[in-house]
VOPAGU-2260 file (C-alpha; in pm, 1 decimal, decimal comma):
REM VOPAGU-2260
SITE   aa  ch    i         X         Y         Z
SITE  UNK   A    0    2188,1     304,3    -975,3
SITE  UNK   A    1    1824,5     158,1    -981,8
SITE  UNK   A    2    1711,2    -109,7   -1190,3
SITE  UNK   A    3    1384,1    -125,3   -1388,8
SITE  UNK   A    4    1378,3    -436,2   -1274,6
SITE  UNK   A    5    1423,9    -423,5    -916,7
SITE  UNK   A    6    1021,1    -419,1    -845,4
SITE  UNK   A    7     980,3    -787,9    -991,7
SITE  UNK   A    8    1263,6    -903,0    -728,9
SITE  UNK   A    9    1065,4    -709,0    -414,7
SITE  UNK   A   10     724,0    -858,4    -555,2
SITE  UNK   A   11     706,4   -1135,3    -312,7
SITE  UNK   A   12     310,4   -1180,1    -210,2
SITE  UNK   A   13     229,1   -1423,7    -465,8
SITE  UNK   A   14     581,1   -1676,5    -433,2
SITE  UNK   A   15     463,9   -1661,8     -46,1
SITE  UNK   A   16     133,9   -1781,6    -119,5
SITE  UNK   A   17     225,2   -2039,8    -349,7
SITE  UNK   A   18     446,3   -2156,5     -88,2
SITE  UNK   A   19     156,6   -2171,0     122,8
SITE  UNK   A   20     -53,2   -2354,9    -111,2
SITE  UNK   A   21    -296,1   -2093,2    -126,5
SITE  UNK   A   22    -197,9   -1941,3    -462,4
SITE  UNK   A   23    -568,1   -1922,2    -668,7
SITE  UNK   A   24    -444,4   -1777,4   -1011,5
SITE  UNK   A   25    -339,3   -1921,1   -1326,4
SITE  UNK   A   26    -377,6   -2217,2   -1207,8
SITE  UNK   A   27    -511,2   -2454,6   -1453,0
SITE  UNK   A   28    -900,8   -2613,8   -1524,0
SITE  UNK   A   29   -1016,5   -2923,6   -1719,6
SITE  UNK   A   30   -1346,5   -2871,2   -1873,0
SITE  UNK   A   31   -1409,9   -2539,9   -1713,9
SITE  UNK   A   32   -1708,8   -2428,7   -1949,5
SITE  UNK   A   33   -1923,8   -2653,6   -1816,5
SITE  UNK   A   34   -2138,8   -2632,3   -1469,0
SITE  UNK   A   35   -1863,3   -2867,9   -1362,8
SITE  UNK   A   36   -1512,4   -2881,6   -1380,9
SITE  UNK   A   37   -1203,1   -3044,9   -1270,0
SITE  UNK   A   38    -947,6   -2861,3   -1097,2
SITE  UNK   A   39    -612,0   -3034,1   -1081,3
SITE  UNK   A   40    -714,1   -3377,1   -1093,7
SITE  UNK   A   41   -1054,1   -3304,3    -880,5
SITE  UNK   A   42   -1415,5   -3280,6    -942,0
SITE  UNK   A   43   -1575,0   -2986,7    -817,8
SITE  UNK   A   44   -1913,4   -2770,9    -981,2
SITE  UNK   A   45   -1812,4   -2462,1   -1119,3
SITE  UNK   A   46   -1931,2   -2145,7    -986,8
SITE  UNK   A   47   -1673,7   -1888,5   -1037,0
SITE  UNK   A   48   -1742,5   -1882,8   -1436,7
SITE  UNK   A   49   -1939,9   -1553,3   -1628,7
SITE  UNK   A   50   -2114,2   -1833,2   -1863,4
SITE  UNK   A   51   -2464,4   -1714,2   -1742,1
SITE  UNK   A   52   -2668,7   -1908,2   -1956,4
SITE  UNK   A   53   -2383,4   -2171,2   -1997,4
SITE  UNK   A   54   -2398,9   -2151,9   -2380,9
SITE  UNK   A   55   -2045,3   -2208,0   -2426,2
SITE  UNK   A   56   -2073,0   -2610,1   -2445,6
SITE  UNK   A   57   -2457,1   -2574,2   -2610,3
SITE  UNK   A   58   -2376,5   -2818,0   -2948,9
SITE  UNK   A   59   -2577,3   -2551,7   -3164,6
SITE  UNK   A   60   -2323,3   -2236,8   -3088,6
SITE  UNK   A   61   -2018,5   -2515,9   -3114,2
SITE  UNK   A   62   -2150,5   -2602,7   -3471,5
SITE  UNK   A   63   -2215,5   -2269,6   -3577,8
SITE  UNK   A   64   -1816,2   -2166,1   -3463,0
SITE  UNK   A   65   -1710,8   -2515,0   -3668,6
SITE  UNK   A   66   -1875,9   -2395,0   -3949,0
SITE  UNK   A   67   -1727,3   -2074,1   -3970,6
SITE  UNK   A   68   -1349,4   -2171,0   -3936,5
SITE  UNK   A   69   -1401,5   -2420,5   -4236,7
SITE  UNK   A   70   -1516,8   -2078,5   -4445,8
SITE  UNK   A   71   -1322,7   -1844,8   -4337,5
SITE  UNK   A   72   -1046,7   -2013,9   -4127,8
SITE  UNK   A   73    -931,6   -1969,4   -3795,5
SITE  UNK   A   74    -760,6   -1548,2   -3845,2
SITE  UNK   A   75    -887,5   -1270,4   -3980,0
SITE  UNK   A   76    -505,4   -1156,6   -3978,6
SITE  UNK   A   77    -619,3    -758,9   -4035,2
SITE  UNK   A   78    -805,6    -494,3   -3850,9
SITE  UNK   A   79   -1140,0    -430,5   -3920,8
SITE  UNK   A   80   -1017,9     -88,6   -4043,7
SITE  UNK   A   81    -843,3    -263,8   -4332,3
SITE  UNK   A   82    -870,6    -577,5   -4429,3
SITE  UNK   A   83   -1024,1    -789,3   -4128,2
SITE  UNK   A   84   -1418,4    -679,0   -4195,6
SITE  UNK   A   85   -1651,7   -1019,8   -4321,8
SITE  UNK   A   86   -1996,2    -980,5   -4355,0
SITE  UNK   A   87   -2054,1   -1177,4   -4049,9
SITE  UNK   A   88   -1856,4    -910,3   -3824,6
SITE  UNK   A   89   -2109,1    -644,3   -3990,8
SITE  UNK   A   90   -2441,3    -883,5   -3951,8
SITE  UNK   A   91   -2340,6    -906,1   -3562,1
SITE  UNK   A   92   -2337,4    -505,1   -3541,3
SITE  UNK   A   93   -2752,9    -520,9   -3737,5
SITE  UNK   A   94   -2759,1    -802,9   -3498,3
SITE  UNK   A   95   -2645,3    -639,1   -3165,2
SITE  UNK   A   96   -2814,5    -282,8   -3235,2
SITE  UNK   A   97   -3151,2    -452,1   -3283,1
SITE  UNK   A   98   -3101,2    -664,9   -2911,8
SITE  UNK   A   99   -2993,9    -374,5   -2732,0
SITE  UNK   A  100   -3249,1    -136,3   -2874,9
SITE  UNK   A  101   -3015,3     123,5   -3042,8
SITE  UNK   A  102   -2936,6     259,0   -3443,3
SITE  UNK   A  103   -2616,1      83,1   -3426,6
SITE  UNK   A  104   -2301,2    -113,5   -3303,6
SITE  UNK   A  105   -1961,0    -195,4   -3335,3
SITE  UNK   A  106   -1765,8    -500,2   -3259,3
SITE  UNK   A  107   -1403,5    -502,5   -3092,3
SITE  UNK   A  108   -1180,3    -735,2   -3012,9
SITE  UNK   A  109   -1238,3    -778,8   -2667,7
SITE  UNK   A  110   -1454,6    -597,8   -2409,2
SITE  UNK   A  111   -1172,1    -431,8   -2255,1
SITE  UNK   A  112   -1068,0    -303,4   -2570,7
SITE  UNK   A  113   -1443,0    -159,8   -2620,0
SITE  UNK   A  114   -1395,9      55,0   -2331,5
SITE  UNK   A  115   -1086,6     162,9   -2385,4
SITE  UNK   A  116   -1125,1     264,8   -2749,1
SITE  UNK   A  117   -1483,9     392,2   -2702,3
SITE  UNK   A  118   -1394,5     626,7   -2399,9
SITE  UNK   A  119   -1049,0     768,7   -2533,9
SITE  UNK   A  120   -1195,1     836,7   -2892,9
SITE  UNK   A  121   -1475,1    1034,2   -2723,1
SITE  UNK   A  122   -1316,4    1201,9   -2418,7
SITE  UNK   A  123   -1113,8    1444,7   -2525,9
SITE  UNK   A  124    -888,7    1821,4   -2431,6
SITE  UNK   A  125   -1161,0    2010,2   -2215,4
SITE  UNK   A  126   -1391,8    1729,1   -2125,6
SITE  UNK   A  127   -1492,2    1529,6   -1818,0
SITE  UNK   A  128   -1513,0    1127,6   -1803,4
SITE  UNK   A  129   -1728,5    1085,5   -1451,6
SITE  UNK   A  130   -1707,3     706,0   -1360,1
SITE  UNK   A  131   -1860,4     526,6   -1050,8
SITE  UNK   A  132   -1546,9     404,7    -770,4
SITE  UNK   A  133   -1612,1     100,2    -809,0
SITE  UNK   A  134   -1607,3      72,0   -1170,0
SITE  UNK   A  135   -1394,4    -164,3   -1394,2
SITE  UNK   A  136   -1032,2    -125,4   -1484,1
SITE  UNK   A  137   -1116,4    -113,8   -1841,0
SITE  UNK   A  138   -1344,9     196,3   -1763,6
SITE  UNK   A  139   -1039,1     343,6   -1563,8
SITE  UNK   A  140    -798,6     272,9   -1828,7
SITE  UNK   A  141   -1013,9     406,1   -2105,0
SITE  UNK   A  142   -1028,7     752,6   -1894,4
SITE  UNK   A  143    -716,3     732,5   -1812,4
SITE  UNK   A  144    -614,5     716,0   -2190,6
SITE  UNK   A  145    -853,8    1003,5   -2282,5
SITE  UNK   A  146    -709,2    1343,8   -2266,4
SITE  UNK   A  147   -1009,1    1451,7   -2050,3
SITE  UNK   A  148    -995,2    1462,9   -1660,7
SITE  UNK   A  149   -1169,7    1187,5   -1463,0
SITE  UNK   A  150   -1385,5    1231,2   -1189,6
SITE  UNK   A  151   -1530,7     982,7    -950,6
SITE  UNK   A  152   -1861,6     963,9    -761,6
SITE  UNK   A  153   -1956,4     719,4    -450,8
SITE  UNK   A  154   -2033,0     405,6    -589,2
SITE  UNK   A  155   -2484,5     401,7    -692,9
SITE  UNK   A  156   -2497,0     710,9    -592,9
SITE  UNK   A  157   -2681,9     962,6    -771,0
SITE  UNK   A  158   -2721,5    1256,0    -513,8
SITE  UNK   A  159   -2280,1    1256,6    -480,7
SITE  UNK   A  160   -2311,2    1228,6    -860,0
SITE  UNK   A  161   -2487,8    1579,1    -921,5
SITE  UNK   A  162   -2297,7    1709,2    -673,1
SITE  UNK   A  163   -1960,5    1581,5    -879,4
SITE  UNK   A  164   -2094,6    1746,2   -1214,2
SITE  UNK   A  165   -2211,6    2057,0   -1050,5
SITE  UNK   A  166   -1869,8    2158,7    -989,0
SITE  UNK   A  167   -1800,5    2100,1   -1350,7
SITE  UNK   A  168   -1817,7    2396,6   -1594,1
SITE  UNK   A  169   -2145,3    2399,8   -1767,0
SITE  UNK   A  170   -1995,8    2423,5   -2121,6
SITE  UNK   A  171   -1757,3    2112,3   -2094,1
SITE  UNK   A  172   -1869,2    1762,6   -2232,8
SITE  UNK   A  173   -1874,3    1554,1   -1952,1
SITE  UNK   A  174   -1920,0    1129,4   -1979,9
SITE  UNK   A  175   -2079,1     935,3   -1720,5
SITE  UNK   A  176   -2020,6     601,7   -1704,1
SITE  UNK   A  177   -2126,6     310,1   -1499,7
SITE  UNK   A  178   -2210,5     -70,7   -1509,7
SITE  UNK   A  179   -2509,8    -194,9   -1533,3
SITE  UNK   A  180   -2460,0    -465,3   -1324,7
SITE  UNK   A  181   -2174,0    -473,0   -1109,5
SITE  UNK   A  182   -1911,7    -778,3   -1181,6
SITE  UNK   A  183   -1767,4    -789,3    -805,1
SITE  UNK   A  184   -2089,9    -719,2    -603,8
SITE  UNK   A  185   -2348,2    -833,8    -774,3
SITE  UNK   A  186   -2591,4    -509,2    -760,9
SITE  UNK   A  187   -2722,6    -351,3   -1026,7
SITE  UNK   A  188   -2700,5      60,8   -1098,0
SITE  UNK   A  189   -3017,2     264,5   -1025,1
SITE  UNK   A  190   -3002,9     428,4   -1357,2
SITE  UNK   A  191   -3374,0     639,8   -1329,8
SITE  UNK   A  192   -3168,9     808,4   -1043,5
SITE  UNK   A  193   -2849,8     817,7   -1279,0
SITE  UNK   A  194   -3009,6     914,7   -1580,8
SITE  UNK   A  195   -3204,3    1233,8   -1426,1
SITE  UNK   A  196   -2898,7    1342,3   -1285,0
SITE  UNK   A  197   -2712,6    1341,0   -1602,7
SITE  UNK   A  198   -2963,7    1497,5   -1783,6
SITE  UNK   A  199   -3010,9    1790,1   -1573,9
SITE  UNK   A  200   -2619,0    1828,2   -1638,0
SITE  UNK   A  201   -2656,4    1788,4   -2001,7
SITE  UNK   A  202   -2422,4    1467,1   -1961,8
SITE  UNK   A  203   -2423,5    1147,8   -2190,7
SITE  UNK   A  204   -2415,9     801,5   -2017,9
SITE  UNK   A  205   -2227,2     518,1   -2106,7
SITE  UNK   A  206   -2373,8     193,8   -1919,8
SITE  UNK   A  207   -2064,7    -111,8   -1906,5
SITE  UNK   A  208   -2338,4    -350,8   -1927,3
SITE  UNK   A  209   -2104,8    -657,3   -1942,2
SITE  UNK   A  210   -2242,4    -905,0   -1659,4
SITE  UNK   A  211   -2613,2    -759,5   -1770,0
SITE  UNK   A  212   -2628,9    -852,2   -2161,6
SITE  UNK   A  213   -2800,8   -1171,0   -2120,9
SITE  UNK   A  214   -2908,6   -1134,7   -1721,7
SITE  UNK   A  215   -3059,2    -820,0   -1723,5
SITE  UNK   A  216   -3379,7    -671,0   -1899,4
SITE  UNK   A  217   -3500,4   -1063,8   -2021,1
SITE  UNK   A  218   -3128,9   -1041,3   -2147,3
SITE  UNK   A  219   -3166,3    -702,6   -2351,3
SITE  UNK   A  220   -2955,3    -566,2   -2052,7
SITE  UNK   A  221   -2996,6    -312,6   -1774,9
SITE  UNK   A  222   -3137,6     -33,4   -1959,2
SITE  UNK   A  223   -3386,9    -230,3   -2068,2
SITE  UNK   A  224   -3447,6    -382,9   -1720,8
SITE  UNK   A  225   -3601,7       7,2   -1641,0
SITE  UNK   A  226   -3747,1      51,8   -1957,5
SITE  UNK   A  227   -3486,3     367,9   -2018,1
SITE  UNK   A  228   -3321,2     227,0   -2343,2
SITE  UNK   A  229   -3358,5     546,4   -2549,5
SITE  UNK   A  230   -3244,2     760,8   -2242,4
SITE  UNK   A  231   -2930,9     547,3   -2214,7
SITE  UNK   A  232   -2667,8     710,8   -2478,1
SITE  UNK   A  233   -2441,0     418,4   -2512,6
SITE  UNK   A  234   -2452,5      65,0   -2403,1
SITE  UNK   A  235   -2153,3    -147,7   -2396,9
SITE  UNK   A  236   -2132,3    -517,5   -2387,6
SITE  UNK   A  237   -1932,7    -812,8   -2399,7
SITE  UNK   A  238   -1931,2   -1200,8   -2572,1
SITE  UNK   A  239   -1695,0   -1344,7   -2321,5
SITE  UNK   A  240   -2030,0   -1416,9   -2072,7
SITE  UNK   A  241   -2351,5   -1509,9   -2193,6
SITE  UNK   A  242   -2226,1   -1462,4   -2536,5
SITE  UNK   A  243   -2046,0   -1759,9   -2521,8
SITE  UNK   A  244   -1730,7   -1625,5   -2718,7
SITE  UNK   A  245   -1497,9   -1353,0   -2713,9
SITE  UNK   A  246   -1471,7    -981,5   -2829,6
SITE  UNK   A  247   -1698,5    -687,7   -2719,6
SITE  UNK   A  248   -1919,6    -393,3   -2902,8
SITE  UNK   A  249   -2055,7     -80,7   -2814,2
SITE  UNK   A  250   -2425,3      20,4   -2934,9
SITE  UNK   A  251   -2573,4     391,7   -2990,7
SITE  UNK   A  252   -2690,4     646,5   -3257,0
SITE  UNK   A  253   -2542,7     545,2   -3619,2
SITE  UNK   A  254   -2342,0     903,5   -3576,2
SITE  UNK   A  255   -2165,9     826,8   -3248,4
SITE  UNK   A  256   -2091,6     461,9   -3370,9
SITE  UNK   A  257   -1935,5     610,2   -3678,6
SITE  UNK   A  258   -1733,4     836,5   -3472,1
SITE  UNK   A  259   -1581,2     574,0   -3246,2
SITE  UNK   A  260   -1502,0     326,8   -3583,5
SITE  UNK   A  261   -1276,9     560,9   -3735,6
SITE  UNK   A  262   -1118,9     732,0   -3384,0
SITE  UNK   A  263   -1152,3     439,5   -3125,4
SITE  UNK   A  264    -747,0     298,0   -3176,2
SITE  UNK   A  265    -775,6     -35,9   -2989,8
SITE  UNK   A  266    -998,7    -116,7   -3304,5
SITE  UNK   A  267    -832,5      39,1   -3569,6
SITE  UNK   A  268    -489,2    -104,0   -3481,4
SITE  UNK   A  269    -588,5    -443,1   -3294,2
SITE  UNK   A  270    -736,1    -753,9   -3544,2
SITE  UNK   A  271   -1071,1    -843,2   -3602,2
SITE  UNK   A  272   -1198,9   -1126,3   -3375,3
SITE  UNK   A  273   -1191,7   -1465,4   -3567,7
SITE  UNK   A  274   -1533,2   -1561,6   -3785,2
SITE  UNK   A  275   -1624,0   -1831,8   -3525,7
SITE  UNK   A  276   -1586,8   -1636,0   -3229,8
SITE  UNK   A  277   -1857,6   -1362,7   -3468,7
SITE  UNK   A  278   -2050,1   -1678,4   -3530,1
SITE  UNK   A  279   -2073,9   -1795,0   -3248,7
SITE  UNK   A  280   -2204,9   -1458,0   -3084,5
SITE  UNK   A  281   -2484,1   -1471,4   -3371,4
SITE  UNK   A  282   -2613,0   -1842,2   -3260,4
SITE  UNK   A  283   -2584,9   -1763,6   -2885,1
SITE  UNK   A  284   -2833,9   -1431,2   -3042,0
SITE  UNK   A  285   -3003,3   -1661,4   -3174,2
SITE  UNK   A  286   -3082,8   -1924,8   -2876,3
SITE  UNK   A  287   -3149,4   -1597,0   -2652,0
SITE  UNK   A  288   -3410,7   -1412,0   -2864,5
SITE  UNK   A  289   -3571,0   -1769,6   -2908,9
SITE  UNK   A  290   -3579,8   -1950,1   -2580,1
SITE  UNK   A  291   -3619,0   -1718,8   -2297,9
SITE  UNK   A  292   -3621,5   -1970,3   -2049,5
SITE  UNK   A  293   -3276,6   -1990,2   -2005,6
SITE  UNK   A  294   -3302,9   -1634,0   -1865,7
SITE  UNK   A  295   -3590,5   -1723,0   -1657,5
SITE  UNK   A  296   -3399,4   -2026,1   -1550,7
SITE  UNK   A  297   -3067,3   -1821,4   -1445,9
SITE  UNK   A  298   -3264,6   -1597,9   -1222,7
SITE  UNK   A  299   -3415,2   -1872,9   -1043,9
SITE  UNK   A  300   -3126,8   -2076,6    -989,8
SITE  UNK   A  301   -2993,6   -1698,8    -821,0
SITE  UNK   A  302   -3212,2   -1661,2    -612,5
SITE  UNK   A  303   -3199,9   -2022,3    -492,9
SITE  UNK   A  304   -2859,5   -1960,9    -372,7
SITE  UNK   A  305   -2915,3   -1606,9    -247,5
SITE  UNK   A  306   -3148,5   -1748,3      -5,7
SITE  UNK   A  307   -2925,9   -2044,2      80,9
SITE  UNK   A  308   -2593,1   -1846,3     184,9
SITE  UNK   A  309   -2790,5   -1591,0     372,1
SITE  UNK   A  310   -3014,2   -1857,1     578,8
SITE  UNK   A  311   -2684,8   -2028,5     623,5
SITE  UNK   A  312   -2541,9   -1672,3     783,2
SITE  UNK   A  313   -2310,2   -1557,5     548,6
SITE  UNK   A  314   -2295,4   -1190,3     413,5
SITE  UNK   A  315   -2334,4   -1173,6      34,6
SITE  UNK   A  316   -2327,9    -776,1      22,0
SITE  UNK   A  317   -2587,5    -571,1    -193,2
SITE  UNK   A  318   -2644,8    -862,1    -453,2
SITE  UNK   A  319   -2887,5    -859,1    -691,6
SITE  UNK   A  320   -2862,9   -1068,8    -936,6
SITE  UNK   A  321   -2648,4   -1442,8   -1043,8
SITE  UNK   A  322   -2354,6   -1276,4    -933,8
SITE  UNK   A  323   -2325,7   -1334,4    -482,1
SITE  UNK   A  324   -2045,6   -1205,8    -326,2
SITE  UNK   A  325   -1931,0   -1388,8      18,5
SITE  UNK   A  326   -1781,9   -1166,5     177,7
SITE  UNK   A  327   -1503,4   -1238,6     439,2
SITE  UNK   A  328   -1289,1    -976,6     503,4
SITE  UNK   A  329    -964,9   -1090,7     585,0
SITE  UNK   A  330    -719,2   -1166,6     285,2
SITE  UNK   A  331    -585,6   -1445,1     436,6
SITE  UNK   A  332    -912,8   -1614,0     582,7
SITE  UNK   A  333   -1072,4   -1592,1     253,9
SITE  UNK   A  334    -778,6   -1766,4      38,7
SITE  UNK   A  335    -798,9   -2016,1     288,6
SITE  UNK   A  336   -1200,5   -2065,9     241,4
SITE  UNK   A  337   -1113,5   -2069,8    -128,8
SITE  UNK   A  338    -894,3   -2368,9     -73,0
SITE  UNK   A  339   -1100,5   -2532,9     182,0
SITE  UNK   A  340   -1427,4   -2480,6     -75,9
SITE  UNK   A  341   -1179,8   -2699,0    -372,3
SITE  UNK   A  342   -1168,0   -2972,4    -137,4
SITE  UNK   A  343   -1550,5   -2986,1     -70,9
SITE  UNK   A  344   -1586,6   -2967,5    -465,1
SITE  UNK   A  345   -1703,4   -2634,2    -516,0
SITE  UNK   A  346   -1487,0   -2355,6    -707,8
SITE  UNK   A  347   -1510,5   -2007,5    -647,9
SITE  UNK   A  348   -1286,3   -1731,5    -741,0
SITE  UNK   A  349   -1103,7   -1538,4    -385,3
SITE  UNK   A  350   -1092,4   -1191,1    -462,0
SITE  UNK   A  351    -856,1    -933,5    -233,4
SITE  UNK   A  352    -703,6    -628,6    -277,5
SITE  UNK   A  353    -675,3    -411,9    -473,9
SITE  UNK   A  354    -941,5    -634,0    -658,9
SITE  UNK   A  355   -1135,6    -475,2    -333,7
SITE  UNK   A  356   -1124,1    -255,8     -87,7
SITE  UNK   A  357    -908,4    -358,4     209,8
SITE  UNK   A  358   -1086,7    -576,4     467,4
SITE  UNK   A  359   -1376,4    -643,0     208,2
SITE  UNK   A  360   -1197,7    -952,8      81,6
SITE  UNK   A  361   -1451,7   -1147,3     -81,6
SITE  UNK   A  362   -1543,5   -1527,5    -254,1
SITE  UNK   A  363   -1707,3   -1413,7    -572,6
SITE  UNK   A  364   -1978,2   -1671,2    -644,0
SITE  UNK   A  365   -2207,9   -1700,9    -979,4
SITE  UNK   A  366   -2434,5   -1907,2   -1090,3
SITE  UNK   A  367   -2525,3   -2061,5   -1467,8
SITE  UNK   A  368   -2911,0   -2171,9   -1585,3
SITE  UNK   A  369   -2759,1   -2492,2   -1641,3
SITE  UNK   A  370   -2695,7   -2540,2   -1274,5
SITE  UNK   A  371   -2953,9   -2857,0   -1179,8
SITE  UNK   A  372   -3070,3   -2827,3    -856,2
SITE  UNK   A  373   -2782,4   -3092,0    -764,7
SITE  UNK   A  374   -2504,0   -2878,6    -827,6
SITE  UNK   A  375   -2659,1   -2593,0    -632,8
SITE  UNK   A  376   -2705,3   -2812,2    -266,2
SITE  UNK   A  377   -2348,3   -2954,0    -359,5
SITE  UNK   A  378   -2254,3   -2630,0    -339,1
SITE  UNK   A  379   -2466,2   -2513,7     -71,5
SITE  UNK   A  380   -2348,4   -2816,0     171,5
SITE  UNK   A  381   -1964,5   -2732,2      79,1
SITE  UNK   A  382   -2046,7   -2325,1     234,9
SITE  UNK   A  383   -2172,8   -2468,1     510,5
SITE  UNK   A  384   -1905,7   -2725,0     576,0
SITE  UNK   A  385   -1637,9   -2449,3     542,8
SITE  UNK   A  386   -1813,5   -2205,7     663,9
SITE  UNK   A  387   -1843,4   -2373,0    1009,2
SITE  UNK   A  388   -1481,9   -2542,3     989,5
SITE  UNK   A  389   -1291,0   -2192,2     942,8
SITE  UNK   A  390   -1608,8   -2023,7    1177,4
SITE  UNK   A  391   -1706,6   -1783,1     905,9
SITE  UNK   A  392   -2094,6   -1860,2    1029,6
């Protein structure tokens, strides 16, 4: 008879690559918030990390978190449905709505959970959940959870888009959702294109705009990047990157937001994140709406090491914006540069399938405002090293 069990004992890819000494997950960092780290006893400048404007070690947002655990302590030990609301979770949804341009928002527990709740509370019998293919898993799960039926379009594309919801019946709700800015390849979604599309169908939009909060727009996001704020339906967001914490929230109108608070179950049954995560969100606000050159800062430090991988001949994709893709291609060529890179001091994260397609194995590479120009030919020199060792240039 089979065993539940027997997958775990034929799952042997990872064991092999530990063997190999090319393992690259949960593997453990010293001091990884900063722009450098150490990796198992070895200096190296971090650029694998989502801390876009590297707020997570600024003294201000560390104060602010203190501060919070000695008044409200370090749980909130309760949903926010019951008992786990403070008045600094509902100051962060005033807070958020305002930055993102919408009549309200709602704070989860973590972005994945924001998806997930938002899109199963919403998508329901007889409707249509119409995500990009190269969307994230917490978009896929969400739809997957709904009691709708997904459908997928070619990833940014808006013409195989409208053809998708034309074969949709007119009177169904449909959801489209996409990121703003995409976390493995760096580009961003053309959402003029996206947004006429969807209104011609009568569809709402739902932009993931977790790598674009803080990046994107002066840090408003993506939909404020094209000015289309009020044509954008729902924007969703996460504190986990430039945030400088954890949890996630999802803005719109104050009747959709209501909606999801009492329907969306990975917030009703999941706890409230912990007051210093909420207030540490509200100082990293606070730093952002205040001193926009660490935004300004960020996208010069990106484009600094867009133009230094390229001249240097390596293929970083469709990129756009801090986040640069190198992409290799082989699985086991691009563990290898991963390893090779640690030595040289500079830590990326390898990403292969199913993370990607196959043969679009990549190094996924991004970058910080606190990056000094330093770091940046440190990391720069350790490409090329590698990159002419393993005869990837």
């Amino acid at each position: 008879m089979p065993d539940l069990f027997d997958k775990a004992s034929k799952f042997t890819y990872a064991k092999e690559a530990m063997a190999l000494g090319l393992y690259p997950y949960f593997r453990a960092l010293s001091e990884s918030e900063g722009t450098t780290a150490i990796f198992e006893g070895k200096d190296v400048v971090m650029i694998g990390s989502n801390n876009y404007l590297g707020l997570t070690m600024d003294p201000r947002v560390r104060a602010a978190a203190c501060d919070a655990i000695e008044q409200y302590g370090t749980s909130m030990t309760g949903s926010r449905f019951l008992n786990g609301t403070i008045e600094l979770h509902l100051e962060l949804d005033r807070r958020l709505a305002r930055f993102v341009g919408k009549e309200a928002a709602l704070v989860f527990p973590t972005g994945y959970q924001t998806n997930v709740g938002t899109i199963s509370s919403l998508v329901q019998k007889g409707d249509f959940v119409v995500i990009d293919k190269d969307s994230h898993a917490s978009i896929v799960d969400g739809a997957m959870m709904s009691r709708g039926e997904m459908k997928r379009f070619l990833h940014n594309d808006a013409e195989n888009l409208d053809a998708v919801l034309t074969k949709l019946p007119e009177d169904a709700g449909k959801l489209v959702i996409v990121d703003g800015v995409y976390s493995m390849g760096g580009d961003i979604a053309p959402l003029p294109e996206i947004v006429s599309v969807c209104k011609e169908h009568r569809a709402r939009i739902l932009v993931d705009d977790a790598h674009g909060i803080g990046v994107t727009g002066d840090g408003h996001g993506t939909a404020a990047h094209f000015g289309l704020t009020h044509d954008v339906d729902l924007i969703m967001g996460t504190f986990s990157k430039s945030f400088a914490s954890l949890g996630g929230f999802i803005a719109g109108s104050e009747e959709v937001v209501h909606y999801i608070q009492h329907f969306a179950r990975s917030l009703v049954f999941s706890a409230a994140i912990p007051a210093p995560s909420a207030a540490a969100v509200l100082k990293a606000l606070d730093i952002i709406e205040a001193e926009p050159q660490h935004v300004i800062q960020l996208w010069e430090n990106a484009e600094y090491m867009r133009a230094g991988l390229r001249n240097l001949g390596f293929n970083t994709g469709n990129s756009a914006t801090p986040i640069i893709p190198v992409i290799i291609g082989e699985e086991y060529l691009t563990s290898k540069a991963w390893s090779s890179l640690i030595d040289q001091g500079a830590y990326t994260n390898p990403v292969v399938p199913p993370g990607v397609p196959p043969n679009q194995s990549l190094l996924r590479t991004s970058y910080m405002a606190r990056h000094t120009r330093e770091h940046l030919d440190h990391a720069l020199n350790a490409f090329e090293y590698v990159g002419k060792a393993l005869n990837l240039v």
